[in-house]
N, C-alpha and C positions, 0 to 999 in steps of 0.2 A: 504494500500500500504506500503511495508517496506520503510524503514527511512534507508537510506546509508550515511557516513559521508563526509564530502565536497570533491571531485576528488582531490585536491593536493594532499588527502594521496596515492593513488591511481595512479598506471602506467596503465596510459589507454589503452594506445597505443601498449605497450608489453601485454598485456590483448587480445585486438583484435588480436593480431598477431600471437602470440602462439595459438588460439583458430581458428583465421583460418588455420594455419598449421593442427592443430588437424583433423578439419572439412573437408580437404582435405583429410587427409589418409584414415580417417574414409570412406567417401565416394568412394574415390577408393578402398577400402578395399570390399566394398557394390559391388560394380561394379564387381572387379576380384572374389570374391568368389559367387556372385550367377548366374551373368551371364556368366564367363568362365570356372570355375570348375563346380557347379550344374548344368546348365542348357546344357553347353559346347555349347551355339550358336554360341560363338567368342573368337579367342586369341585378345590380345593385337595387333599382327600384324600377321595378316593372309595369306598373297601371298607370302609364302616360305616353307618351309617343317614344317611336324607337330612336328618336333624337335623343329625349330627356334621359329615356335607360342608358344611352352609351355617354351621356355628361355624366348622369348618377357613378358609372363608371371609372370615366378619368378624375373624377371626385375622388374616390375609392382609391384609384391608383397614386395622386398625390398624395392622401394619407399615409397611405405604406409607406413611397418613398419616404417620407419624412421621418415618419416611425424607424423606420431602420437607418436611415443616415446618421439622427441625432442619436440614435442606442450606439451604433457605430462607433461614432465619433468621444461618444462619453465612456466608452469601455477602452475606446486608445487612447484617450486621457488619463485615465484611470490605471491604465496598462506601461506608459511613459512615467507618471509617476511612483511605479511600484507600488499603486494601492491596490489595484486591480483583484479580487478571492474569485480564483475561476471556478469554485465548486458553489458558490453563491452566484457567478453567474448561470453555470450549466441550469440551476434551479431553475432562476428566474427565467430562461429562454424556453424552458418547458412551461413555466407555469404561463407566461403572455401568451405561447400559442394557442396551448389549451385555453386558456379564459378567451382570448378572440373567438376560438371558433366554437365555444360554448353561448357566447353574447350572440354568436352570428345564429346560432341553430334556436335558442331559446326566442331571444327578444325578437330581433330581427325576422325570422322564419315566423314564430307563431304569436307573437303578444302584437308589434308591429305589423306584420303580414307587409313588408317590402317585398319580398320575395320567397319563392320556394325553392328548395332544391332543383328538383327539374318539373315542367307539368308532363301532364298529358296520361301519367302514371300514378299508382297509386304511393302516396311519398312517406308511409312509414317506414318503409324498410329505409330509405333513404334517411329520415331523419331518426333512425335507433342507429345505423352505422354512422352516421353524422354527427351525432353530440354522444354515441359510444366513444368512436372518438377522442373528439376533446374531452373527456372523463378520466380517456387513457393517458392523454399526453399534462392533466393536470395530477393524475396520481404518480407519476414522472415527476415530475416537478414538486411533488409533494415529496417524496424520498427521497429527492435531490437537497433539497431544504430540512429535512431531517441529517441526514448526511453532512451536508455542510454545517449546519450547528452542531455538533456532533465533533468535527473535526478542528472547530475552531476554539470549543471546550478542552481538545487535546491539548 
């Protein structure tokens, strides 16, 4: 098992947070490019003209960019000044994807109704492997964050 040096040296907390920022864009990222450009089942927001869907879209897509440049940018910040706890990042890049694409299947899919998975289909099997899921990649993230306090106690 690697040997980390005691967490004071270490900004934990900016580690986690930067890397969920990250792990959000990255997953929206996953989300708008293979199921609304590739696959084209769903815009972003679909009950308006197929103009406003592909705005809702590049809407969607500046988000991610943004989301992962600034998670980016704050973890080689973080990483330049030897604060960087990568086992506090790993966490966090699990835990933003999973909470993204949990927000996305939850709110978004069913409280919302922006959109569905895909139509035309009957979408629960889509939406139990769909926020199955993000359950998985948050209970990742949860043992990851176990794990790293855990090792920053060492």
């Amino acid at each position: 098992m690697a040997s980390y040096p005691a967490s004071s040296v270490f900004d934990t907390q900016r580690s986690l947070w930067a890397a969920i920022l990250m792990g959000i864009g990255v997953m929206a990222a996953v989300d708008e490019i293979v199921f609304h450009q590739l696959l084209q089942w769903h815009h972003f927001f679909d009950f308006s003209t197929p103009a406003f869907g592909i705005l809702s879209d590049g809407l969607l897509h500046a988000f991610e960019l943004l989301a992962i440049v600034v998670g980016v940018f704050m973890l080689l910040d973080l990483s330049q000044r030897k604060r960087l706890s990568i086992p506090w990042a790993q966490a966090g890049f699990f835990l933003g994807m999973g909470g993204f694409q949990l927000f996305d299947g939850v709110i978004n899919h069913k409280i919302l109704r922006l959109h569905q998975i895909r139509y035309g289909v009957d979408p629960l099997m889509y939406d139990v492997v769909w926020n199955g899921a993000a359950i998985g990649l948050l209970l990742v993230g949860v043992w990851l964050l176990f794990r790293a306090k855990h090792l920053a106690r060492r």
